[in-house]
N, C-alpha and C positions, 0 to 999 in steps of 0.2 A: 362684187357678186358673191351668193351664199355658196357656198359648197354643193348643199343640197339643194336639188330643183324642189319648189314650189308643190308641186303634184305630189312630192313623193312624202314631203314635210307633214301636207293636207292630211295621206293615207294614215301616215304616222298617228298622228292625230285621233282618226278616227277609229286607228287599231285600239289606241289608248281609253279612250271614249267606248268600243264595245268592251272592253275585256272589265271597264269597272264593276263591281260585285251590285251595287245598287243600280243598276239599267236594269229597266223591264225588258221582257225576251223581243218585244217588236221593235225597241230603239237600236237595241245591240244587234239586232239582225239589219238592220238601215244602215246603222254604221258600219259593219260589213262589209255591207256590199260596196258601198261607198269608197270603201278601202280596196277592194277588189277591181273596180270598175279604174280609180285614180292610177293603181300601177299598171293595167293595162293599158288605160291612154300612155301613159310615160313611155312602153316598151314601143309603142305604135310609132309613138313620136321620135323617140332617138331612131327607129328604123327608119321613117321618112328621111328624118336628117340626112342619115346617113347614105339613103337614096339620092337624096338632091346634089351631095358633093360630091358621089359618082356622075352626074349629071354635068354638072360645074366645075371640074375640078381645078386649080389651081394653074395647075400647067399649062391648060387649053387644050389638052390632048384625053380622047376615052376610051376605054373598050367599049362599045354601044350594046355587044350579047350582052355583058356581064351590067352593064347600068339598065338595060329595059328587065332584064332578070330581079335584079335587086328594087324595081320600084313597082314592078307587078306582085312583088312578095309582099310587098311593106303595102299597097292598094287590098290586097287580100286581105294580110291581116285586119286592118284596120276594118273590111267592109265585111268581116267575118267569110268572105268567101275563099273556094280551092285556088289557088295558084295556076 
């Protein structure tokens, strides 16, 4: 398994790809955003994660405040709405 997730490798990428000097201003603006959009799916998604294994967790035991708390955070974020 890589170290770095995929998503983040992608943004990488495309940070690299706007910042070159020969990109006209609407490619480097695409790739941008592209870069912008990939690390926020990644934050959305390790908070899901992180959701789900308060959810599941290992023990069989949960605080249920604290896991409907933390998957209504990570539902908001992800669907741009308030918590």
């Amino acid at each position: 398994m890589s170290a770095q997730p995929e998503a983040l490798r992608l943004a990488d990428w495309h940070k690299a790809m706007a910042d070159e000097p020969n990109r006209n201003e609407a490619k480097r603006d695409k790739h941008r955003r592209t870069e912008i959009e990939l690390r926020r799916l990644h934050e959305v998604n390790v908070e899901l994660v992180e959701a789900l294994k308060l959810i599941v967790p290992p023990s069989g035991k949960y605080d249920e405040i604290v896991w409907i708390a933390k998957a209504r955070a990570a539902i908001a974020k992800a669907t741009g709405e308030q918590p």
